[in-house]
C-alpha positions in Angstrom: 28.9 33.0 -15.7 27.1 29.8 -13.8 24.1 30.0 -12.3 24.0 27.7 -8.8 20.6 26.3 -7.4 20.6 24.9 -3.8 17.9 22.3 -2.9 17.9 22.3 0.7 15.6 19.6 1.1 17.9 16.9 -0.8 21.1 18.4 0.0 22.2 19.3 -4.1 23.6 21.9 -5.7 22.8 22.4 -9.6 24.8 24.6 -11.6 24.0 25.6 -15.5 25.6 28.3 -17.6 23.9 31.6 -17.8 25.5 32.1 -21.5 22.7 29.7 -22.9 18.7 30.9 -24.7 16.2 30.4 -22.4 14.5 27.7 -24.7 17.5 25.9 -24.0 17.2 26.6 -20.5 13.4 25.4 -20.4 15.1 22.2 -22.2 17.6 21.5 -19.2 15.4 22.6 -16.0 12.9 20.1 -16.9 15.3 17.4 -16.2 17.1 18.8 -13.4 14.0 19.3 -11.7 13.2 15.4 -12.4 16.2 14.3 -11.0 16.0 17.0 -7.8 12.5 15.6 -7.7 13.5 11.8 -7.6 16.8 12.4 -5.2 14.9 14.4 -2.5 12.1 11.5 -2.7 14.2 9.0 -2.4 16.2 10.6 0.8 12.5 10.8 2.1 12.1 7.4 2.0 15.0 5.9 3.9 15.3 9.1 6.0 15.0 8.0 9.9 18.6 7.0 10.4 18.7 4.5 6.9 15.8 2.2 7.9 13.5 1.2 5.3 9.8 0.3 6.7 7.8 -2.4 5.3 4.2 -1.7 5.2 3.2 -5.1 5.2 5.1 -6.4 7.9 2.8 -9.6 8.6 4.3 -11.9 6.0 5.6 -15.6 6.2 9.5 -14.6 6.3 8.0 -12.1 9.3 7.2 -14.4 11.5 9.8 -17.5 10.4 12.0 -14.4 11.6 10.0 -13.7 14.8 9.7 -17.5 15.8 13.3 -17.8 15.2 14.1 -14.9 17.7 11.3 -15.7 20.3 12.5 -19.3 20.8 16.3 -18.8 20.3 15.9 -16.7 23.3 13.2 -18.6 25.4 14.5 -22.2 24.3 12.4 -23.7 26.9 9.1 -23.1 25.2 10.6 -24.2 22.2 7.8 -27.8 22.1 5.0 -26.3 23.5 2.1 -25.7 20.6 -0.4 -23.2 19.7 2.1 -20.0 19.8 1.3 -17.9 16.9 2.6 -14.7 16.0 1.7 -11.4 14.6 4.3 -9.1 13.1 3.1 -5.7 13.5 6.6 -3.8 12.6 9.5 -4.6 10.4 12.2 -2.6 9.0 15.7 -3.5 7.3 18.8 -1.4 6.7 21.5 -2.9 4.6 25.1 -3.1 6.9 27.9 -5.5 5.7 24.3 -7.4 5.6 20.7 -6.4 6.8 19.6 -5.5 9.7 15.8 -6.0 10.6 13.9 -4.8 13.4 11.0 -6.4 14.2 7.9 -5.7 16.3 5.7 -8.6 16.9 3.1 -10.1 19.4 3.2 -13.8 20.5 -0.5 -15.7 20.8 -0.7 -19.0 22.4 -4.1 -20.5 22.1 -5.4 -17.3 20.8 -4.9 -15.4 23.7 -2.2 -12.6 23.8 1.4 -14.0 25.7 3.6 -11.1 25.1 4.6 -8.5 23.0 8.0 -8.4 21.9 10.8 -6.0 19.9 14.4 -7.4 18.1 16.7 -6.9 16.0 18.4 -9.2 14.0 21.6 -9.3 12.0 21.8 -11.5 8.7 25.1 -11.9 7.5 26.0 -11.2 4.0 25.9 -14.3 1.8 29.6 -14.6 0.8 31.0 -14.8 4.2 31.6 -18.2 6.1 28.2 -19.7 6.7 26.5 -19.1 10.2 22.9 -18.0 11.1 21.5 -15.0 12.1 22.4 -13.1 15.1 20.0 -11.5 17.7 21.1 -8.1 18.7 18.6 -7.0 21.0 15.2 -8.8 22.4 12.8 -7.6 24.9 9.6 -8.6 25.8 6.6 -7.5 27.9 
């Protein structure tokens, strides 16, 4: 005879035989329950549609990122000075290569331009060299 547990929450189904002692049942549940633990954590994590958030989105390859987008779409503020910019959301998902989305505000002498969203596709490493390829880009 098996005995099946269902973990709703990470999608698994556990089975164990009903013809062992409980002491070694109390051996085997421990783990199971680790590894239930661990698999419905993870899912939690990455759950909204594969994206993984970063928490710290304001970080150097942020806003390289964000200054690529903003002026690859708006070439002809490309020489002006004093833009800075503030990355207030980014998230990846890993595609054929990664995916970012990216939330980010443009200053320009310290005074607030616009506030912008894109995504950007980086392809994988191994395939012919070319640069990164803006998806989607609005502004307001």
């Amino acid at each position: 005879y098996r005995f099946i547990v269902a973990f709703p929450v990470s999608n698994l189904l556990v089975c164990r035989s009903r013809s062992l002692a409980n002491r070694d049942m109390a051996a085997l549940d421990a783990p199971m329950l680790f590894v239930v633990l661990l698999v419905s954590f993870c899912k939690e994590t990455v759950a909204p549609g594969g994206w993984t958030e970063d928490r710290t989105p304001d970080r150097p390859q942020y806003q390289a990122m964000a200054q690529f987008v903003y002026f690859k779409q708006k070439p002809h503020l490309r020489g002006d000075d004093g833009f800075t910019f503030l990355v207030t959301q980014a998230r990846w998902k890993v595609l054929i290569g990664i995916l970012y989305q990216l939330g980010f505000i443009i200053f320009r002498n310290d005074m607030i331009v616009e506030k912008c969203i894109a995504t950007v596709f980086l392809p994988p490493p191994a395939r012919p060299p070319r640069g990164a390829v803006v998806n989607k880009f609005w502004c307001r």
